[in-house]
py3Dmol code that shows the C-alpha trace and the ligand (Angstrom):
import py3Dmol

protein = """\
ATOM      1  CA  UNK A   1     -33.389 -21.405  25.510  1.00  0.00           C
ATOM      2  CA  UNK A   2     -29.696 -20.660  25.847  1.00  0.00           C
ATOM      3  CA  UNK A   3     -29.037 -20.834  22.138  1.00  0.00           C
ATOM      4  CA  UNK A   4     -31.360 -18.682  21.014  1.00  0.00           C
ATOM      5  CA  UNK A   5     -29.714 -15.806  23.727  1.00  0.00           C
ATOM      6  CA  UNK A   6     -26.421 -17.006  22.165  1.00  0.00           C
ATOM      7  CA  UNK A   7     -28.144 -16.335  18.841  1.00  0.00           C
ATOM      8  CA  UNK A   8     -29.198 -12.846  19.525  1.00  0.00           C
ATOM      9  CA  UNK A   9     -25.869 -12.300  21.354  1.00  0.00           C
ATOM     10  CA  UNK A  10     -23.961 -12.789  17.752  1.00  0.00           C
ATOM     11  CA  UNK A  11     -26.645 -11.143  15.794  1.00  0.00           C
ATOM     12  CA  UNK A  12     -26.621  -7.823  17.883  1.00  0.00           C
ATOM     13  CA  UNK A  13     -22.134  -8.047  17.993  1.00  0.00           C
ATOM     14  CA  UNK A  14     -22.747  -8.342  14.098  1.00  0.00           C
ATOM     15  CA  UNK A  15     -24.892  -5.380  13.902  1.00  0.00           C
ATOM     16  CA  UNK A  16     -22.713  -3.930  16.236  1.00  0.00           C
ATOM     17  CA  UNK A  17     -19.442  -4.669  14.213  1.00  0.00           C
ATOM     18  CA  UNK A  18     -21.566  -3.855  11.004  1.00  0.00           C
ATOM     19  CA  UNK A  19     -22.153  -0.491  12.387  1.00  0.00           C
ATOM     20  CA  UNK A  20     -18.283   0.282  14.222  1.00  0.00           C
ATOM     21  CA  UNK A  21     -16.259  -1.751  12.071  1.00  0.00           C
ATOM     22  CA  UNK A  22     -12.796  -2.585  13.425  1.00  0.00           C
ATOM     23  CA  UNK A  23      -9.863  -0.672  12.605  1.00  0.00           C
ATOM     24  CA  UNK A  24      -7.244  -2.708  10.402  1.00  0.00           C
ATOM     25  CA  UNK A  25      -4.607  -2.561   8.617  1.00  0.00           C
ATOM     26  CA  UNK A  26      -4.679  -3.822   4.936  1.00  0.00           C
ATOM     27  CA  UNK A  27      -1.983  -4.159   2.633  1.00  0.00           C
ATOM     28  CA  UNK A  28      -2.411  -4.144  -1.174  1.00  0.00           C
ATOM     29  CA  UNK A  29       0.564  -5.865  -2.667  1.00  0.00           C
ATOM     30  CA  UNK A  30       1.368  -6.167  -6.120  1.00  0.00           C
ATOM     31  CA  UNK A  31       3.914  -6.127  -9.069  1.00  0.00           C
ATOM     32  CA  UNK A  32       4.804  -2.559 -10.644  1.00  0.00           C
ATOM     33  CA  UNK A  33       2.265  -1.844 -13.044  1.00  0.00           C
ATOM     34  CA  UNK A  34      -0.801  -2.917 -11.329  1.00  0.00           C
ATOM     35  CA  UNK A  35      -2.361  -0.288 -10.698  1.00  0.00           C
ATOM     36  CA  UNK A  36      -2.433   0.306  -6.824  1.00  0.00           C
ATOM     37  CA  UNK A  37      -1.754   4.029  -7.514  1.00  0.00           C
ATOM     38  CA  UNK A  38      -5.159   4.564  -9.130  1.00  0.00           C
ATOM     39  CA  UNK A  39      -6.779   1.627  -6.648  1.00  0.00           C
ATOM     40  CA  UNK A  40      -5.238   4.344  -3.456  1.00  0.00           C
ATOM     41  CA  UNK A  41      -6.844   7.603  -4.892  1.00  0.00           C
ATOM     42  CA  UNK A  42     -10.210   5.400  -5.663  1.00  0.00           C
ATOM     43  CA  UNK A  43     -10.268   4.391  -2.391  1.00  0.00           C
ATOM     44  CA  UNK A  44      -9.650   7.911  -0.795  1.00  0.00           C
ATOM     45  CA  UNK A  45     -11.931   9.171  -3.288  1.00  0.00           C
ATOM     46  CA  UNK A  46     -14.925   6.720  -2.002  1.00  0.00           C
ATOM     47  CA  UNK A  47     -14.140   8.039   1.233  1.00  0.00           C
ATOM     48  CA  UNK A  48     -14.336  11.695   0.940  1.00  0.00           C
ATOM     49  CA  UNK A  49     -17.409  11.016  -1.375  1.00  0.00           C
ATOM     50  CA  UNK A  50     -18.990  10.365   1.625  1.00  0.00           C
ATOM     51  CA  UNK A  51     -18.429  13.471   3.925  1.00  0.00           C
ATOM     52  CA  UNK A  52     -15.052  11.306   5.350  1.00  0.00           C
ATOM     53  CA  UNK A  53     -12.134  12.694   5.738  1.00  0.00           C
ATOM     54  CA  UNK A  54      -8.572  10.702   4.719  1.00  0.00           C
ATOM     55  CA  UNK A  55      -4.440  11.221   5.041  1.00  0.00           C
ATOM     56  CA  UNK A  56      -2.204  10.348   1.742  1.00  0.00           C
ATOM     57  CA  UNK A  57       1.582   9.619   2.452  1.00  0.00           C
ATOM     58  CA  UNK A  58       3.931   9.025  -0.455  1.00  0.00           C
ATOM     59  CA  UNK A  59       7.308   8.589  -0.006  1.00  0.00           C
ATOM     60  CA  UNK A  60       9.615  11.515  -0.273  1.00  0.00           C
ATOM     61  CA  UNK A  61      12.182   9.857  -2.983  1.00  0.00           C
ATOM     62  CA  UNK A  62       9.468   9.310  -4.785  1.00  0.00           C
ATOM     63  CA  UNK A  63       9.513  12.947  -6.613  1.00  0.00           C
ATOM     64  CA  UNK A  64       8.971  12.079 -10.035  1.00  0.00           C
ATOM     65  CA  UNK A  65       5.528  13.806 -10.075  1.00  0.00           C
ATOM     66  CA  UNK A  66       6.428  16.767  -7.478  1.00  0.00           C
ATOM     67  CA  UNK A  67       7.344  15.853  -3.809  1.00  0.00           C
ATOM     68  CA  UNK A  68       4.352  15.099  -2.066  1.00  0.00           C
ATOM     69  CA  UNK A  69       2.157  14.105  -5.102  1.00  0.00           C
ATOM     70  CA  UNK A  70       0.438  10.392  -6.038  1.00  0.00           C
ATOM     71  CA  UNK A  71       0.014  10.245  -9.419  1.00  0.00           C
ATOM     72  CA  UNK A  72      -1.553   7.285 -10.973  1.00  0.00           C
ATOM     73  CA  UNK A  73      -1.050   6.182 -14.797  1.00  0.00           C
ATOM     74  CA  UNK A  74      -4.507   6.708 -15.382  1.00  0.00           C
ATOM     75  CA  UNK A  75      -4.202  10.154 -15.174  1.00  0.00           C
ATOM     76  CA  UNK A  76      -5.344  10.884 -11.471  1.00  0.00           C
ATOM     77  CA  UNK A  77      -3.746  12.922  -9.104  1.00  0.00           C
ATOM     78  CA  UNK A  78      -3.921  13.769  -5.345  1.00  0.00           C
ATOM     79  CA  UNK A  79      -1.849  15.596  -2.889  1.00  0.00           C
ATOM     80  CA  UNK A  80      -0.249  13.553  -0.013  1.00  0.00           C
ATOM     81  CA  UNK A  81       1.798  13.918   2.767  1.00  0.00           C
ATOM     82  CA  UNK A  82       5.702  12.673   2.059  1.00  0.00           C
ATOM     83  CA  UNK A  83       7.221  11.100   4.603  1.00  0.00           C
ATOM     84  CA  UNK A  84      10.927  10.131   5.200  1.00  0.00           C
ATOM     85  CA  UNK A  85      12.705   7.657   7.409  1.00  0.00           C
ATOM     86  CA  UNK A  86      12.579   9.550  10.083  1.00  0.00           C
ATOM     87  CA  UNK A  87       9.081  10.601  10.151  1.00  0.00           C
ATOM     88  CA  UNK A  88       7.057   9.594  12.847  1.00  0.00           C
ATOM     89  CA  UNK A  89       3.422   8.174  11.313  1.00  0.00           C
ATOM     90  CA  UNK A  90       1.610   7.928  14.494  1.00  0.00           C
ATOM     91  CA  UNK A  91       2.440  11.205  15.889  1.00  0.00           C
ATOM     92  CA  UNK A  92       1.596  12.430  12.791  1.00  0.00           C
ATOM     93  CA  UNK A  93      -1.986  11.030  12.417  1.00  0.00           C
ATOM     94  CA  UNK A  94      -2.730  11.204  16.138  1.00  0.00           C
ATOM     95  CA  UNK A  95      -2.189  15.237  16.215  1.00  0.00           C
ATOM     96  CA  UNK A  96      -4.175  15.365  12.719  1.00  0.00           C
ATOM     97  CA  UNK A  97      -7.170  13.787  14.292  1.00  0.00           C
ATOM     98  CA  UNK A  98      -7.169  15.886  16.820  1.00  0.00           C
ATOM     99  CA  UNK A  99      -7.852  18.489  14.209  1.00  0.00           C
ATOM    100  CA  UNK A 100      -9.322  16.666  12.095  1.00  0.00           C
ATOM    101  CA  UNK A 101     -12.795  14.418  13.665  1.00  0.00           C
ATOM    102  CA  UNK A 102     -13.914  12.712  10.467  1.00  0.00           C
ATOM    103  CA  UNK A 103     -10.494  11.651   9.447  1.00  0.00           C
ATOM    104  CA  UNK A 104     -11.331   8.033   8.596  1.00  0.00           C
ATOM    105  CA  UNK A 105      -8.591   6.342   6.671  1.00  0.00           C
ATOM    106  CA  UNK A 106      -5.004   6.751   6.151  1.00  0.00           C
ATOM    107  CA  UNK A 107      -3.335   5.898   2.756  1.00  0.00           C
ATOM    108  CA  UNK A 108       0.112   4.557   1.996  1.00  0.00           C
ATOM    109  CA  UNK A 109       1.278   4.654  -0.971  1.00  0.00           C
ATOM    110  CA  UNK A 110       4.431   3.080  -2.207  1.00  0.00           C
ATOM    111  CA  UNK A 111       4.793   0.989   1.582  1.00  0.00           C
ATOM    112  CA  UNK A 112       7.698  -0.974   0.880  1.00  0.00           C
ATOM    113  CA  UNK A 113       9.305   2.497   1.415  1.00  0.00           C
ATOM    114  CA  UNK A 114       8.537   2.166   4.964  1.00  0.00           C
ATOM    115  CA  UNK A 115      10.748   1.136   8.024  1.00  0.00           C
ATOM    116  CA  UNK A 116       9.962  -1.615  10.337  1.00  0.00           C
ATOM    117  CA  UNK A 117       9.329   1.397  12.917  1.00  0.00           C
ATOM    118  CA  UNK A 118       6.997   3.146  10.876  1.00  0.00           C
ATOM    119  CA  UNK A 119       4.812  -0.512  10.272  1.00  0.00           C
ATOM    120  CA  UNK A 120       4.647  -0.597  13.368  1.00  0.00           C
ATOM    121  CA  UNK A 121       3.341   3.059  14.031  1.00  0.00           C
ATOM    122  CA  UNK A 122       0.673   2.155  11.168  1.00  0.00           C
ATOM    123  CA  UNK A 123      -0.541  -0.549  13.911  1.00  0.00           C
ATOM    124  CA  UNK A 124      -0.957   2.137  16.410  1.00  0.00           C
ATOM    125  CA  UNK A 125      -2.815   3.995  14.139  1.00  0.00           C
ATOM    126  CA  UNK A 126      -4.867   1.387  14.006  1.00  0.00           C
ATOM    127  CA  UNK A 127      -4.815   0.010  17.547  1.00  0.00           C
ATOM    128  CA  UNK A 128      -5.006   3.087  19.311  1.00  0.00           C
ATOM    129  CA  UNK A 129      -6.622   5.950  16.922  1.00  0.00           C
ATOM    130  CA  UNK A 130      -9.124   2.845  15.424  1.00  0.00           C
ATOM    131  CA  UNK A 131      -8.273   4.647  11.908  1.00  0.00           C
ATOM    132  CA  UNK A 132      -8.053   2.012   9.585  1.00  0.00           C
ATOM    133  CA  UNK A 133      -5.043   2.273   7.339  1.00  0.00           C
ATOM    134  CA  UNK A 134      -4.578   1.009   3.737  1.00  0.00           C
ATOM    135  CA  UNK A 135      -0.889   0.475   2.207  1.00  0.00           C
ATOM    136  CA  UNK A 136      -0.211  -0.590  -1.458  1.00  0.00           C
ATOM    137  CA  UNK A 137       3.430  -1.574  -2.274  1.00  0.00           C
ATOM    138  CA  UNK A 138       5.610  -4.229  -4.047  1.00  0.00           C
ATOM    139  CA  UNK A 139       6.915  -7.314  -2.514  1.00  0.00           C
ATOM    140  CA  UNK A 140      10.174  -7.700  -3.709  1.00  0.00           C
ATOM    141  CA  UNK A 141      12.799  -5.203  -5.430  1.00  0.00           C
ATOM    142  CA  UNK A 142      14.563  -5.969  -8.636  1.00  0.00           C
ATOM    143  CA  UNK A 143      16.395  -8.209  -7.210  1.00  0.00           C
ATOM    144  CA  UNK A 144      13.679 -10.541  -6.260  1.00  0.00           C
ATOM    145  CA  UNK A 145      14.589  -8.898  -2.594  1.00  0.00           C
ATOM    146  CA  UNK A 146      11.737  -8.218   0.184  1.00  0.00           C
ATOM    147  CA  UNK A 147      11.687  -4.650   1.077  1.00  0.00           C
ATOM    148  CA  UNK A 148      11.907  -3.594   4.635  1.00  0.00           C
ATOM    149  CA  UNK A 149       8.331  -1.925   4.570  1.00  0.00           C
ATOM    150  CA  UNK A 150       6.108  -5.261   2.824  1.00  0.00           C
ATOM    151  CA  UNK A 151       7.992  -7.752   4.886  1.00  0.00           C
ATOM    152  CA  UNK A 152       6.194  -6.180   8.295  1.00  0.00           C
ATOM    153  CA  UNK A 153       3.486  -5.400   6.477  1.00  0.00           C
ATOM    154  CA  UNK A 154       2.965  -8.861   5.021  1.00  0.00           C
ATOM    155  CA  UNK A 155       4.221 -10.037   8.594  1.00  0.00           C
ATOM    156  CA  UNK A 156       1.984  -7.257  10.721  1.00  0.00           C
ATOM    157  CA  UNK A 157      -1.712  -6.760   8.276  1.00  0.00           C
ATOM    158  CA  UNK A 158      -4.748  -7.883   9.404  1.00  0.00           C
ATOM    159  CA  UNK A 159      -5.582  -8.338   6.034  1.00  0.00           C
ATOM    160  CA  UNK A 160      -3.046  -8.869   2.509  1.00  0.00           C
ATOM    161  CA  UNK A 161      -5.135  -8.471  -0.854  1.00  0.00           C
ATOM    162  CA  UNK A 162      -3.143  -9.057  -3.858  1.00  0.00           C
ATOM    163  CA  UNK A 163      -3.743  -6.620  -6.987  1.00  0.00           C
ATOM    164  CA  UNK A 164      -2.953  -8.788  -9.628  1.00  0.00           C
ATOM    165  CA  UNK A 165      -1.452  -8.146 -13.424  1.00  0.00           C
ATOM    166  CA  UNK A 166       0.427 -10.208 -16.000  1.00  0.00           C
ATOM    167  CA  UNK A 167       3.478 -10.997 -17.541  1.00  0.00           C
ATOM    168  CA  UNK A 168       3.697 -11.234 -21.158  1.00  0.00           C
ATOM    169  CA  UNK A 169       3.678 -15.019 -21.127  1.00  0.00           C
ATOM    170  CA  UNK A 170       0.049 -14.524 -19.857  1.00  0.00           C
ATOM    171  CA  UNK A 171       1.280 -15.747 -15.912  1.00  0.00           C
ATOM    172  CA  UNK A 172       0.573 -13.928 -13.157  1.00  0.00           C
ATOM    173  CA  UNK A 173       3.378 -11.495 -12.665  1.00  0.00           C
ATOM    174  CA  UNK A 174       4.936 -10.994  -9.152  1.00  0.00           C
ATOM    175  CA  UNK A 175       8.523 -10.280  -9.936  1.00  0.00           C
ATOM    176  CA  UNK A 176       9.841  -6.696 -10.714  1.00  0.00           C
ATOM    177  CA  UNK A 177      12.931  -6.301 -13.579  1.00  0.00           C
ATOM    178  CA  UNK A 178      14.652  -3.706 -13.648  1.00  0.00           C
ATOM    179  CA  UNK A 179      16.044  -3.001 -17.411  1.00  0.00           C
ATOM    180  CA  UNK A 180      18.477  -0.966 -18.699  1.00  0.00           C
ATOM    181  CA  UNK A 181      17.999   0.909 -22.189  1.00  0.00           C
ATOM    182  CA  UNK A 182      18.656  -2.047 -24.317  1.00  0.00           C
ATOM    183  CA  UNK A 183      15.943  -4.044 -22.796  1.00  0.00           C
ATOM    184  CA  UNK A 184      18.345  -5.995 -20.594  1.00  0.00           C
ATOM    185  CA  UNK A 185      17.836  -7.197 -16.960  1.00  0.00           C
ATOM    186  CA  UNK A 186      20.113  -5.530 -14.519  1.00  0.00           C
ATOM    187  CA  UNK A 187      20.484  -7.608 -11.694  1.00  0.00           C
ATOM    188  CA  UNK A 188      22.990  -5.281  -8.803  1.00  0.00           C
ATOM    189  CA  UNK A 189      23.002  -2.149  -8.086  1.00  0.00           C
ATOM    190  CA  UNK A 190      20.950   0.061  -5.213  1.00  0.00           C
ATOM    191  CA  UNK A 191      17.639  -1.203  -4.124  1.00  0.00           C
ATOM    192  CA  UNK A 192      15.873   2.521  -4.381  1.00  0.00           C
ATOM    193  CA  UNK A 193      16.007   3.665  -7.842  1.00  0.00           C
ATOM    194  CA  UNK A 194      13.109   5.781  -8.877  1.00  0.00           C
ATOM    195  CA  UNK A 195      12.088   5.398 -12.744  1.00  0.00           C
ATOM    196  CA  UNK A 196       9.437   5.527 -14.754  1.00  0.00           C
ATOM    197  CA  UNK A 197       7.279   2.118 -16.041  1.00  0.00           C
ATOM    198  CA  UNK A 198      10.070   2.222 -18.992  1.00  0.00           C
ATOM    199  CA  UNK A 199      13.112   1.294 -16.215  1.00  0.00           C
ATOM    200  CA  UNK A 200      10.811  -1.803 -14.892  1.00  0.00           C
ATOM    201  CA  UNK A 201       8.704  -4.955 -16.279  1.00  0.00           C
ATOM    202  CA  UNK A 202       6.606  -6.801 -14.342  1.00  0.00           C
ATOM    203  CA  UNK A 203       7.460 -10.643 -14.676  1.00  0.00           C
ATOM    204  CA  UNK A 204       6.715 -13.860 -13.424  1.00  0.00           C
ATOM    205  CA  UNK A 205       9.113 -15.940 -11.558  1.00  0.00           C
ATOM    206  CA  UNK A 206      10.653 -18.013 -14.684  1.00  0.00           C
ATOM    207  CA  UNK A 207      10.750 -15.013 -16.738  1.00  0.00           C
ATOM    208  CA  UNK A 208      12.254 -12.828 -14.320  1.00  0.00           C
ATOM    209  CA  UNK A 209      15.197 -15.715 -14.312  1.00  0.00           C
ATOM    210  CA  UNK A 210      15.580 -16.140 -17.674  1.00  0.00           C
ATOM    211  CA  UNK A 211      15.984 -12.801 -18.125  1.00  0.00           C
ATOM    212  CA  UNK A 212      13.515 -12.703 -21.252  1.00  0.00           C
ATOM    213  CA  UNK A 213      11.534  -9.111 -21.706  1.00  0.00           C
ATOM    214  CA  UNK A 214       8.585 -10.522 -24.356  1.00  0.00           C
TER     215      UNK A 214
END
"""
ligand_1 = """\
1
ZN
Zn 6.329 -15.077 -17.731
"""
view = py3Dmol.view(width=600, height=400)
view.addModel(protein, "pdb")
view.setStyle({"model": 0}, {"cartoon": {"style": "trace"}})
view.addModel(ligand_1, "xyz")
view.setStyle({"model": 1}, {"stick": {}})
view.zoomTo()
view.show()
């Protein structure tokens, strides 16, 4: 007798979870290239699709497209919100929901742009506002460096999905090179360097060592 009241127990906390899911924090991690640009403004876009309301942030160096703009190879656009070093995420979404009762997901785009702090303030979105929050960035730089923003976020998600995409030997590519305009690796110089797809190549590990472009 017991186990079937444990039984219903789980089944109604599964309904119950199926119904109010969790909160979490997910981070989409990829090479450049992948696509998590046009994955983002899908995602938003099945939101809002049905009656929910979301938050974009992009990061402000990111102004190739018009500060404040996601723009996705594909040819998709969206306006977002673009945040700085300084700016405080939480506050942010906490005063927006406020105004805003069927906000339902915040959006990061370009995370490894993020500070420690502001990873942190994404799990207080979560923890605290129960908005669930979805960031899509790159692991490492062109150096084959972490980034402040996807270490705590690979450190701090509930949940890391990998978008995946190849290198031209047909391996999974997880390595980002940064080229110059003779097709060469350039291996120093500032982490943060905005380009187009042209001014990166998405490698795997051996090729990204070697050096070799195709
Ligand atoms: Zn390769």
């Amino acid at each position: 007798m017991p186990y079937i009241f444990a039984i219903m127990l789980s089944c109604l906390l599964m309904a119950y979870l199926m119904e109010f899911p969790l909160a979490k924090l997910f981070f989409y991690y990829s090479a450049m290239n992948a696509g998590k640009s046009t994955m983002l403004l899908q995602s938003s876009y099945n939101y809002q699709e049905r009656g929910m309301a979301t938050i974009l942030f992009t990061p402000k160096i990111d102004n190739r497209f018009g500060v404040g703009k996601i723009h996705s190879r594909i040819g998709l656009d969206s306006e977002a919100v673009p945040f700085d070093a300084k700016f405080n995420m939480f506050d942010y979404i906490a005063a927006e929901q406020a105004k805003i009762p069927n906000l339902k997901c915040v959006l990061v785009d370009e995370a490894q742009f993020l500070t420690k702090d502001q990873v942190m303030q994404l799990t207080d979105i979560v923890d605290q506002l129960d908005i669930p929050v979805l960031a899509y960035g790159l692991r490492s730089d062109f150096r084959g460096e972490p980034f402040e923003g996807s270490l705590y976020l690979l450190a701090w998600a509930d949940k890391l999905s990998e978008i995946k995409t190849i290198c031209h030997c047909g391996r999974k590519a997880i390595m980002n090179m940064r080229i110059d305009e003779n097709n060469r690796p350039v291996r120093s110089g500032a982490q943060i360097e905005i380009g187009g797809n042209e001014r990166y190549i998405s490698t795997c590990h051996k090729h990204f060592k070697s050096g070799e472009t195709r």
